[in-house]
VEXROBA-643363 format. One record per residue: x, y, z of N, C-alpha, C, O in turn; residue number from 1. Coordinates in nm, 3 decimals. Layout:
BEGIN
(rec (X,Y,Z),(X,Y,Z),(X,Y,Z),(X,Y,Z),NUM);
...
***
This chain:
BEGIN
(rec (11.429,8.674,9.582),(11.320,8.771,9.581),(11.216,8.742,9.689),(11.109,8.804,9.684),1);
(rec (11.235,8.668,9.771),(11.188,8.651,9.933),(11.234,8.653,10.043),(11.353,8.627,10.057),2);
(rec (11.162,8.681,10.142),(11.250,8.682,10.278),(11.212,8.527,10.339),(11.236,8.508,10.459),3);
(rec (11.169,8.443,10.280),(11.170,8.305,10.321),(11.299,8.208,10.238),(11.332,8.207,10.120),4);
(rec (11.358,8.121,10.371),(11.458,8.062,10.277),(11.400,7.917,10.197),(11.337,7.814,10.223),5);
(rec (11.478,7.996,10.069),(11.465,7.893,9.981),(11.563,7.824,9.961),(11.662,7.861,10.024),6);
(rec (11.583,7.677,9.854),(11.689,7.609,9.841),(11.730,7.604,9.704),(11.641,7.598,9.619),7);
(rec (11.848,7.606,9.668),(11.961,7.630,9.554),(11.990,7.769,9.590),(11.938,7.847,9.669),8);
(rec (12.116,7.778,9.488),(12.196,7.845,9.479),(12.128,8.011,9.412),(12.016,8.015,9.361),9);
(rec (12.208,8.126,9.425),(12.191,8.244,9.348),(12.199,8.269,9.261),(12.318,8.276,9.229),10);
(rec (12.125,8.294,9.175),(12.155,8.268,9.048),(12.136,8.434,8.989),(12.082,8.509,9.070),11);
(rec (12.171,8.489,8.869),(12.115,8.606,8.792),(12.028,8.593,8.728),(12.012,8.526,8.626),12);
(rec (11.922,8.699,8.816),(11.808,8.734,8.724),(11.832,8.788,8.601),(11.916,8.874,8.576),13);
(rec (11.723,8.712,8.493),(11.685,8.767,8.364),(11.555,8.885,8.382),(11.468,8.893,8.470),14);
(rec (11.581,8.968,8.267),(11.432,9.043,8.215),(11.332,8.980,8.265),(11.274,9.010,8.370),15);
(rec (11.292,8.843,8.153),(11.195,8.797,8.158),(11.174,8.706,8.324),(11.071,8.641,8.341),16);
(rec (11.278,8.713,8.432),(11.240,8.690,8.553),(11.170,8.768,8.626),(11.069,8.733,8.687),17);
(rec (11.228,8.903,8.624),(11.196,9.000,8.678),(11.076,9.065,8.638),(11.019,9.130,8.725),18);
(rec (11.015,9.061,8.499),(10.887,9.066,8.485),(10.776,8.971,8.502),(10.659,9.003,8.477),19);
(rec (10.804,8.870,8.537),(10.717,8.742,8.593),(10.718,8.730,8.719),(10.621,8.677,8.774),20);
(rec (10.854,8.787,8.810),(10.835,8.856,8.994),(10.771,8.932,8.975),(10.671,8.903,9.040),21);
(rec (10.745,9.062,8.903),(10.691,9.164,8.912),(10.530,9.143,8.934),(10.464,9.175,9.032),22);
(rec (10.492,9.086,8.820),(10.361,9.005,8.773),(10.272,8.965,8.873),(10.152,8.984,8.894),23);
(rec (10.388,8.889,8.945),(10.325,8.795,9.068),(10.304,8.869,9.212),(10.239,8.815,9.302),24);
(rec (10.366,8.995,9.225),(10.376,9.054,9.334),(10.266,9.108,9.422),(10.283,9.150,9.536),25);
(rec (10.123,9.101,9.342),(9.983,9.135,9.408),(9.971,9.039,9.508),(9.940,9.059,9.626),26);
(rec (10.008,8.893,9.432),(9.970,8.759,9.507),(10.027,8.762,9.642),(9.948,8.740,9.734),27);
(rec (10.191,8.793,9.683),(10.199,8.815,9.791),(10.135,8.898,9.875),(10.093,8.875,9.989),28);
(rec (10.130,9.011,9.801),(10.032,9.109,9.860),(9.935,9.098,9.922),(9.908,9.176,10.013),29);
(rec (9.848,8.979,9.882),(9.752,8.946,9.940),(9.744,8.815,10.043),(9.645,8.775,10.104),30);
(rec (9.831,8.781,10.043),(9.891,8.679,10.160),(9.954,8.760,10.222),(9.906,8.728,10.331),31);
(rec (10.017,8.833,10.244),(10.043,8.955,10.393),(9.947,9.030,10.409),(9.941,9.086,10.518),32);
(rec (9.829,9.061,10.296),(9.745,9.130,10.384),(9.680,9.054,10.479),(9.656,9.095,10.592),33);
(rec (9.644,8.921,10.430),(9.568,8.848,10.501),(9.613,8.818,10.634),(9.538,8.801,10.730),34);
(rec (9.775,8.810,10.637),(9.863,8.784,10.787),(9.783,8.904,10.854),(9.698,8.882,10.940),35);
(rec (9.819,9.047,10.806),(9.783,9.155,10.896),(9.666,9.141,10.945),(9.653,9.137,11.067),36);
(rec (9.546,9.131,10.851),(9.414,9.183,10.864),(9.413,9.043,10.995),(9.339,9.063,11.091),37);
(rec (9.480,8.937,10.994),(9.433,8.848,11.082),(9.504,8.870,11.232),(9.439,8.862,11.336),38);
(rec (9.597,8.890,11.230),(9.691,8.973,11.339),(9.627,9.049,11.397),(9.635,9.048,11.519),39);
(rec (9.530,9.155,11.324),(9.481,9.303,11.388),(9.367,9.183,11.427),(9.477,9.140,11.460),40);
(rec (9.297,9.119,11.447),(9.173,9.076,11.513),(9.214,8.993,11.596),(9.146,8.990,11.698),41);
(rec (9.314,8.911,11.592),(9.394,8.881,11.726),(9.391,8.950,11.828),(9.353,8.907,11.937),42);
(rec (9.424,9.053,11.809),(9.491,9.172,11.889),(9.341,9.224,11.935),(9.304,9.226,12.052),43);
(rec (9.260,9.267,11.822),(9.186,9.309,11.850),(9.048,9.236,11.949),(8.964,9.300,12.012),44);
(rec (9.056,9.082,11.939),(8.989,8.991,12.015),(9.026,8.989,12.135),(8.949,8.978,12.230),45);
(rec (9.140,8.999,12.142),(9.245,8.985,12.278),(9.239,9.153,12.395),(9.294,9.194,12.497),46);
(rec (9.123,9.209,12.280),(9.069,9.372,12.415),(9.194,9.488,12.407),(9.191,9.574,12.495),47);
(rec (9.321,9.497,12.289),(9.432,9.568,12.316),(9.345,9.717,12.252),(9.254,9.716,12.169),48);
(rec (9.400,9.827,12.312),(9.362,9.940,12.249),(9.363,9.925,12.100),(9.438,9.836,12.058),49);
(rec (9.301,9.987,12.019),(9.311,10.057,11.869),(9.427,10.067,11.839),(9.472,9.992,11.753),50);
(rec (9.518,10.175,11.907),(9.654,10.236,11.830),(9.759,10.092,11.854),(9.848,10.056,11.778),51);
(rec (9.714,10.021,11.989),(9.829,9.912,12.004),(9.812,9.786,11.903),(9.896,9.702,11.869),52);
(rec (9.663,9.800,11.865),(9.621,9.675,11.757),(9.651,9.678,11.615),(9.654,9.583,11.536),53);
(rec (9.676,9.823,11.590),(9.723,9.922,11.464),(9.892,9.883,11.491),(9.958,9.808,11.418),54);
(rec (9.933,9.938,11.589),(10.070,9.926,11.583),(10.140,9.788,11.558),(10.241,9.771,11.490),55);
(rec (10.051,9.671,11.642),(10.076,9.558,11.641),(10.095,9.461,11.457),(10.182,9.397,11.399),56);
(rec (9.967,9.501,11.432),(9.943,9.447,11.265),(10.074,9.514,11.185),(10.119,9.440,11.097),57);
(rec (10.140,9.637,11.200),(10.177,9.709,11.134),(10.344,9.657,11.109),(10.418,9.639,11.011),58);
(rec (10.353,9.648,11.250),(10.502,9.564,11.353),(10.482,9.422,11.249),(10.568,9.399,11.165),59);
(rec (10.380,9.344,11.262),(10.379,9.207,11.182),(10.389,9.180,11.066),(10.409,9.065,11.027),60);
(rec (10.371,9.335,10.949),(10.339,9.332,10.839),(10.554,9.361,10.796),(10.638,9.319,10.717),61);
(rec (10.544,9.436,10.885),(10.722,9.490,10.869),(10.766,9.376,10.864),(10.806,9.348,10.751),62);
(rec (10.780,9.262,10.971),(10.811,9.123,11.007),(10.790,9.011,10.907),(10.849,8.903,10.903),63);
(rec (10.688,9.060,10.822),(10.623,8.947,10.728),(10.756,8.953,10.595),(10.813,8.863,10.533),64);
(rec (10.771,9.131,10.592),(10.848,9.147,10.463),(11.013,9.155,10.485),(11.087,9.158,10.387),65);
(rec (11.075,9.158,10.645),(11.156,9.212,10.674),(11.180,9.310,10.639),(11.290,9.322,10.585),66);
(rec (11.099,9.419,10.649),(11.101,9.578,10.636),(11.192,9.625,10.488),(11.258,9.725,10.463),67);
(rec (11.165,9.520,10.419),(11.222,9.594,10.265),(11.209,9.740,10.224),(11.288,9.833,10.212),68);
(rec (11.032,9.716,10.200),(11.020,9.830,10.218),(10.996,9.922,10.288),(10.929,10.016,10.244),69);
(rec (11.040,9.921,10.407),(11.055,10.029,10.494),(11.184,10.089,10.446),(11.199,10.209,10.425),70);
(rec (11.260,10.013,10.432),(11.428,10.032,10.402),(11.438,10.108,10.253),(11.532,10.174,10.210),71);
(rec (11.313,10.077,10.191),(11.371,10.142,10.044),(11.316,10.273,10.042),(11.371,10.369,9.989),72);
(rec (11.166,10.277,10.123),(11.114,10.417,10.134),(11.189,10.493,10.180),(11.209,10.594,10.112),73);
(rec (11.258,10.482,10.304),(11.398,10.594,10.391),(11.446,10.603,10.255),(11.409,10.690,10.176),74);
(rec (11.532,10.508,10.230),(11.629,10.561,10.155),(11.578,10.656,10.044),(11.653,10.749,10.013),75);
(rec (11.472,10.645,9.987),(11.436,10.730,9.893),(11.371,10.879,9.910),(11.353,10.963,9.821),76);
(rec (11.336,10.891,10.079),(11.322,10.998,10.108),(11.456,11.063,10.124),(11.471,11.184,10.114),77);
(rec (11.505,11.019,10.137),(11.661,11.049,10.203),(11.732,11.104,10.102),(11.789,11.213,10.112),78);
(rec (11.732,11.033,9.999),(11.780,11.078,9.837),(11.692,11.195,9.801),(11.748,11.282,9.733),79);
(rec (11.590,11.211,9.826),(11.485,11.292,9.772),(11.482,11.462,9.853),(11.456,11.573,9.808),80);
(rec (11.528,11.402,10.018),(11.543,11.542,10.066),(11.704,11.591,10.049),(11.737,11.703,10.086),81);
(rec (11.768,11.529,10.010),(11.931,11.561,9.987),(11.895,11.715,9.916),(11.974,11.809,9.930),82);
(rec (11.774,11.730,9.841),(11.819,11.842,9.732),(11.967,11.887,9.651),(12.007,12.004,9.649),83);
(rec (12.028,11.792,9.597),(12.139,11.762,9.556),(12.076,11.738,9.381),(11.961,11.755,9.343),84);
(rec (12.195,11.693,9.299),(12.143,11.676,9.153),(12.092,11.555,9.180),(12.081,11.502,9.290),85);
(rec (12.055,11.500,9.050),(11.963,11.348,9.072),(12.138,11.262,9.124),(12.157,11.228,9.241),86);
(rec (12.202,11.250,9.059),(12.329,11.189,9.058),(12.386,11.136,9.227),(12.437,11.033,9.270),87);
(rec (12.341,11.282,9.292),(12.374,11.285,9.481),(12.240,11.234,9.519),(12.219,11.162,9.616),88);
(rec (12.170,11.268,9.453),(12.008,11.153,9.542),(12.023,11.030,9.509),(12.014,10.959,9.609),89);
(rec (12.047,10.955,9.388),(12.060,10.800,9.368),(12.167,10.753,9.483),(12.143,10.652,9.550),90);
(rec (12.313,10.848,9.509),(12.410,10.801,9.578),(12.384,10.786,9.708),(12.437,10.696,9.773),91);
(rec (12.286,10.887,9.772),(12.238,10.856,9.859),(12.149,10.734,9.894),(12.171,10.666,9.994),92);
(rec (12.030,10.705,9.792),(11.972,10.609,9.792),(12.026,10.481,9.825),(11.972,10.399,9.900),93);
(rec (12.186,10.462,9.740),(12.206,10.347,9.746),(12.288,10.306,9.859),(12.340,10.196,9.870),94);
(rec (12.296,10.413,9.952),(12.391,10.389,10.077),(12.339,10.307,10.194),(12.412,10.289,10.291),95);
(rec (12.205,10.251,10.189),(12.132,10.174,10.272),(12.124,10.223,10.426),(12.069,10.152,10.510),96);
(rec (12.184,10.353,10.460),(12.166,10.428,10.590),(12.041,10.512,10.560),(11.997,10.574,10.463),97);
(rec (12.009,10.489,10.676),(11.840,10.617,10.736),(11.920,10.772,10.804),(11.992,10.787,10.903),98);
(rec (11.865,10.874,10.698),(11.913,10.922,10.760),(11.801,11.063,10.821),(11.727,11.004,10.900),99);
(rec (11.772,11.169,10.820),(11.686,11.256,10.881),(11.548,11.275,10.869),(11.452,11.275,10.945),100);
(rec (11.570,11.297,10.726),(11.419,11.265,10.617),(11.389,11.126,10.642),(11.277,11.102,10.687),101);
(rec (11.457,11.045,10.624),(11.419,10.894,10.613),(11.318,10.879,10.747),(11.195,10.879,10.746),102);
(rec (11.420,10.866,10.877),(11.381,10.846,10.958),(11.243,10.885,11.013),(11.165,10.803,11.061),103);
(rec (11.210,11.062,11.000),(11.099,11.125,10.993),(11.037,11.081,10.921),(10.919,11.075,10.955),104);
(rec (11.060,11.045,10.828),(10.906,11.019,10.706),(10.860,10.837,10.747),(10.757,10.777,10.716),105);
(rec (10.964,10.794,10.814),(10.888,10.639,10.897),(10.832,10.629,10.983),(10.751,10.541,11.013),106);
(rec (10.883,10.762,11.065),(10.779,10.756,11.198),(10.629,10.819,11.175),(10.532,10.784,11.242),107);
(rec (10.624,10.909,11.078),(10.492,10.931,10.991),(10.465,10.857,10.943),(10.347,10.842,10.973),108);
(rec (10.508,10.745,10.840),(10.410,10.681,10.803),(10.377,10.539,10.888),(10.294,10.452,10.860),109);
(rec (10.437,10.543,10.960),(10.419,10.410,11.034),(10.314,10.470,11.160),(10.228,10.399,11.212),110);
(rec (10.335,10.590,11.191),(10.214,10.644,11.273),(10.095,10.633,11.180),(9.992,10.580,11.220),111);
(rec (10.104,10.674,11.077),(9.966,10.683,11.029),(9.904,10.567,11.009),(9.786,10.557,11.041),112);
(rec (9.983,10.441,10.942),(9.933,10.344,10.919),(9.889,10.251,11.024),(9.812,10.160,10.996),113);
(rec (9.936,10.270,11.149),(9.901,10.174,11.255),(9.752,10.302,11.287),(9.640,10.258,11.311),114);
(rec (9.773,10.406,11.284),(9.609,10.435,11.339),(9.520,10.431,11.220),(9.398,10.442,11.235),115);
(rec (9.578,10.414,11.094),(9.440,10.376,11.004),(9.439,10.215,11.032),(9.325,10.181,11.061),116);
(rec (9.511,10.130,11.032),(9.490,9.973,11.077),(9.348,9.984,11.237),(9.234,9.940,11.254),117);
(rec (9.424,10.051,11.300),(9.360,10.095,11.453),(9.159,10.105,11.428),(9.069,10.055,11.495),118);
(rec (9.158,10.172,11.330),(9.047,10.269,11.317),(8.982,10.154,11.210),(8.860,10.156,11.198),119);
(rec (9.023,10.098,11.167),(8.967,9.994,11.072),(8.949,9.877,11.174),(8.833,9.838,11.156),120);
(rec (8.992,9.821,11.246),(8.953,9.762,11.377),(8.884,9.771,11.468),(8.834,9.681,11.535),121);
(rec (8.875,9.884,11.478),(8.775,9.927,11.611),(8.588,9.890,11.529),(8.472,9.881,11.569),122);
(rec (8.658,9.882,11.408),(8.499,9.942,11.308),(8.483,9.792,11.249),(8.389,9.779,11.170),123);
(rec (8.574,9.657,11.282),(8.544,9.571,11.231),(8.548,9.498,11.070),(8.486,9.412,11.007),124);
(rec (8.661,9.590,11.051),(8.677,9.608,10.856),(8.771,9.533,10.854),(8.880,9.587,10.839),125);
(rec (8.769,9.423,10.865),(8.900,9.303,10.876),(8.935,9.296,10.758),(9.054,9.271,10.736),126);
(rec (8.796,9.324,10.592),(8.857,9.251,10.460),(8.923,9.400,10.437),(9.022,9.377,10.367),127);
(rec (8.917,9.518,10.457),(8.934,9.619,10.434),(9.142,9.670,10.424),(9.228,9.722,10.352),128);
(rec (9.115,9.602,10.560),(9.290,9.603,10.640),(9.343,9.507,10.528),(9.427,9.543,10.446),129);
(rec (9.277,9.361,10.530),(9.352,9.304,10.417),(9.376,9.359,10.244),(9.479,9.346,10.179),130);
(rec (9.242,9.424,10.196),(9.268,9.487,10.111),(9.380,9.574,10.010),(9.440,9.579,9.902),131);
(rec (9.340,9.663,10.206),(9.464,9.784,10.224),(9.625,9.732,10.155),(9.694,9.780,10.065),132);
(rec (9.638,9.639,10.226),(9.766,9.602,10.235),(9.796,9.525,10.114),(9.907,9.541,10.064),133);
(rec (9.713,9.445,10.060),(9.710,9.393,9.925),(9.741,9.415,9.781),(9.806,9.363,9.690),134);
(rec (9.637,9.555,9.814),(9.606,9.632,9.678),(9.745,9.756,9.683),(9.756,9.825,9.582),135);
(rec (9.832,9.777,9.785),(9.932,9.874,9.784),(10.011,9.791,9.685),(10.048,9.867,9.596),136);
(rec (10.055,9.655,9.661),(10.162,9.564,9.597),(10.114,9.599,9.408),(10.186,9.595,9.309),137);
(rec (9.988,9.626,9.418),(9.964,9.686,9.262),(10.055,9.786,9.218),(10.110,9.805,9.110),138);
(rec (10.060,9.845,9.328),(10.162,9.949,9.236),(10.294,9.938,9.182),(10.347,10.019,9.106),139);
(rec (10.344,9.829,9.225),(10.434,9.753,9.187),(10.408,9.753,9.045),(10.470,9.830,8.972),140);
(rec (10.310,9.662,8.995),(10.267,9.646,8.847),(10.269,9.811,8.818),(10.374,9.835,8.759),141);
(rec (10.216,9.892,8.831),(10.171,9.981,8.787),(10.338,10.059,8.718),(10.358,10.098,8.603),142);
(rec (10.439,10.061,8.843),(10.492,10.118,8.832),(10.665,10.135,8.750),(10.761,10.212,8.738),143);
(rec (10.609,9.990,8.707),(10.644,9.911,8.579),(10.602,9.896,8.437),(10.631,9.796,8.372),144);
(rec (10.534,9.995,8.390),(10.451,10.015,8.281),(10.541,10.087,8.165),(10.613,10.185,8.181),145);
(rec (10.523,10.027,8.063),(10.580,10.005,7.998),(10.598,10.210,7.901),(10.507,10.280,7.856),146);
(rec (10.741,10.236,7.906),(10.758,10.366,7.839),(10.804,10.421,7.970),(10.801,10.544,7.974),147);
(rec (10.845,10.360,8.080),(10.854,10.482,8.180),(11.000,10.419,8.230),(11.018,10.315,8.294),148);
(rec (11.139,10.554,8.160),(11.279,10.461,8.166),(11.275,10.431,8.337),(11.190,10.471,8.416),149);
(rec (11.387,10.351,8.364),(11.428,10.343,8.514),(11.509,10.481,8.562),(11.567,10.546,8.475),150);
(rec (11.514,10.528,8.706),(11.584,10.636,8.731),(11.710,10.549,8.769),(11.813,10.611,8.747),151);
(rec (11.729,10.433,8.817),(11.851,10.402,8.819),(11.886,10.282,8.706),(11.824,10.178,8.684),152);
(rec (12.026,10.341,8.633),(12.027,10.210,8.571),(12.100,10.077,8.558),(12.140,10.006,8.466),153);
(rec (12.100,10.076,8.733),(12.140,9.918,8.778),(12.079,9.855,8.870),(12.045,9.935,8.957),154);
(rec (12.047,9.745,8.894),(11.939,9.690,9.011),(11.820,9.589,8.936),(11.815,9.525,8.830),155);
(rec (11.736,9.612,9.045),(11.590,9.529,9.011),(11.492,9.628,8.935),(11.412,9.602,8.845),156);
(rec (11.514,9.719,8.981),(11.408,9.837,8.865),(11.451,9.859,8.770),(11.364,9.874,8.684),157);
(rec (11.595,9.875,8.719),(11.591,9.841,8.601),(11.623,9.756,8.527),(11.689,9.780,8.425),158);
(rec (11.601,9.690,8.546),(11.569,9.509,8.510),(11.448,9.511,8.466),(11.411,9.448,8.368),159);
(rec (11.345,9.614,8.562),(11.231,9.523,8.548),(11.118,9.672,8.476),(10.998,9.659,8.452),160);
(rec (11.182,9.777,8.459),(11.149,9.886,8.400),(11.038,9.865,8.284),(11.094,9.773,8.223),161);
(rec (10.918,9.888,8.214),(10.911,9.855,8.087),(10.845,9.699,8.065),(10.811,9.648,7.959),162);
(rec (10.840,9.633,8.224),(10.804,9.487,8.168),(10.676,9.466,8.147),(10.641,9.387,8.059),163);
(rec (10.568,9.547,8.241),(10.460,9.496,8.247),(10.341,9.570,8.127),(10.323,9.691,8.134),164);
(rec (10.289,9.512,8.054),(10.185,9.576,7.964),(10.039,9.626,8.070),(10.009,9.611,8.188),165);
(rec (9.963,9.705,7.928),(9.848,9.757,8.040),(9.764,9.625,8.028),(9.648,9.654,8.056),166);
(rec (9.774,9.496,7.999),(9.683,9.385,8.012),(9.741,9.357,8.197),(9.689,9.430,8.282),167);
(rec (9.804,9.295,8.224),(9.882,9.294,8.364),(9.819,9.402,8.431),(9.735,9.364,8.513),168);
(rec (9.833,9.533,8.422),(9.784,9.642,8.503),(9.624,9.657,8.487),(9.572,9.712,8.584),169);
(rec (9.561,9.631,8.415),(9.411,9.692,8.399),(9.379,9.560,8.466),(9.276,9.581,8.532),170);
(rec (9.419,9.426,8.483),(9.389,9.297,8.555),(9.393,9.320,8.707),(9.301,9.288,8.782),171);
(rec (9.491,9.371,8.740),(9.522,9.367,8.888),(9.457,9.467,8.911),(9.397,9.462,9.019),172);
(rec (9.437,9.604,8.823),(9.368,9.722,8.931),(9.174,9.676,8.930),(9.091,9.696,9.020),173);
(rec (9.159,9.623,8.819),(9.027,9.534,8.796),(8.998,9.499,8.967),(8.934,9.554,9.057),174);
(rec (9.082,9.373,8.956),(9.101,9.244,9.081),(9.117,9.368,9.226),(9.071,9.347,9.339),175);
(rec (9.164,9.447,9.199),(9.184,9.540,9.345),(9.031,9.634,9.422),(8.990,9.661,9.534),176);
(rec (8.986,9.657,9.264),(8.871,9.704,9.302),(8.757,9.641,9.353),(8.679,9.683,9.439),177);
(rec (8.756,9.529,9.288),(8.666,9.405,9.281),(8.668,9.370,9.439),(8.565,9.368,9.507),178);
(rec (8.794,9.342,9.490),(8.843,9.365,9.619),(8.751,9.400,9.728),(8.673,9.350,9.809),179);
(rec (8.811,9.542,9.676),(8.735,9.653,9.774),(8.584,9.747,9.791),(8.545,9.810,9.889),180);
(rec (8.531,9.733,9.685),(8.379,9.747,9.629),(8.337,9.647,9.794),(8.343,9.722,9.892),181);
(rec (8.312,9.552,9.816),(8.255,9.543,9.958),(8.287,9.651,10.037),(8.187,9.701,10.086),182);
(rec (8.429,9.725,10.078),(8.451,9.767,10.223),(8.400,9.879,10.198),(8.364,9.942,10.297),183);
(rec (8.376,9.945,10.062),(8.290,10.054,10.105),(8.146,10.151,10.161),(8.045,10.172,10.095),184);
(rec (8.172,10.190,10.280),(8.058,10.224,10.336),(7.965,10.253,10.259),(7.988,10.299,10.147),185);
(rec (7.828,10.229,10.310),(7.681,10.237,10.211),(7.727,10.200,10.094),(7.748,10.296,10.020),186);
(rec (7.754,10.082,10.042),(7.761,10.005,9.903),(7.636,9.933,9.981),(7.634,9.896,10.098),187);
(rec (7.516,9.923,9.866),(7.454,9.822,9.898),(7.457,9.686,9.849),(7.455,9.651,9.731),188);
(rec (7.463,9.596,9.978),(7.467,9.453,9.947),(7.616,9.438,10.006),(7.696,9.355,9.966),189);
(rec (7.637,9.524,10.098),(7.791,9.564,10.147),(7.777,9.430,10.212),(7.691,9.395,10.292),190);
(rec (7.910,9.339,10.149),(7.939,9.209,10.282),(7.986,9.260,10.390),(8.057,9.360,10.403),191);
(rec (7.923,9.154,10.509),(7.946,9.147,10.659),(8.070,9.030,10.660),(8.098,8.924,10.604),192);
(rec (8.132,9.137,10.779),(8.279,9.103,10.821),(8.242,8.935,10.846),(8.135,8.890,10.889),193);
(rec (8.364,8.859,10.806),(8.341,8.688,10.839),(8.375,8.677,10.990),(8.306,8.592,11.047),194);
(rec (8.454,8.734,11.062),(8.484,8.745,11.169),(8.409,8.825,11.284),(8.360,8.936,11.262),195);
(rec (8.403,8.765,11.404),(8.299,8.823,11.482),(8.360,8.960,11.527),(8.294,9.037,11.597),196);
***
């Protein structure tokens, strides 16, 4: 359940693994945001345009995760624009090719996200970028809540369907806000960026 190598063997996940990865998944979250948000001020110290300092963080954040999820979003657009029964969208899903939709809907969102990274740089919102990127891994928890079956029923989602209670979720979206309550403009008592 990382793109860093670890040591022993493969073993099969249990339930109760997969809801304790699940659990934990903000935490990474917030150790790649922190890669990005620190990447984009690299970049951004180093005088590169906005969109290239956006693109750059964005390129590093793909790199951080080996584009998992880049790979799962295609595929699920891909399944999703099939307009086929659910049965031909899962089959699609699970074919691990990009295909029209996919592809289009990456170059949108990867445009968008390198010029909101961009635009959060230019403006000096370093905890903001980290935030960003942090507080997206909540939904993970979220989207694991318990009563909501899996659409597929083989894999890691449904494994992990049903694991997380709303104590887990009302914690992390708590911790997300808590977060981000600084980056918002005119909050008073708004913290100043640690970085010059």
């Amino acid at each position: 359940m990382t793109v860093l190598p670890t040591p022993g063997s493969p073993r099969e996940f249990t339930r109760a693994d997969g809801a304790r990865i699940i659990r934990l998944v903000p935490i990474t979250g917030a150790v790649v945001g922190a890669a990005v948000a620190a990447l984009a001020w690299v970049a951004h110290a180093a005088g590169l345009p906005a969109v290239l300092v956006g693109a750059l963080a964005i390129g590093g954040a793909a790199l951080f995760t080996r584009g998992m999820h880049l790979d799962g979003f295609a595929d699920c657009v891909d399944g999703l624009g099939s307009y086929g029964s659910p049965e031909r969208a899962r089959e699609i899903m699970r074919q691990g090719t990009v295909g029209p939709f996919g592809a289009a809907a990456l170059v949108l969102l990867l445009l968008g996200e390198a010029a909101a990274v961009g635009a959060l740089a230019g403006r000096g919102q370093w905890l903001a970028i980290g935030v960003a990127v942090g507080a997206a891994r909540v939904a993970a928890v979220l989207g694991c809540r318990r009563g909501w079956a899996p659409s597929n029923p083989d894999g890691f989602g449904a494994l992990t369907a049903g694991t997380q209670g709303v104590l887990a979720q009302v914690f992390w979206c708590v911790l997300a806000l808590a977060a981000a309550a600084p980056t918002v403009p005119g909050t008073p008592g708004r913290a100043r960026s640690p970085w010059p």
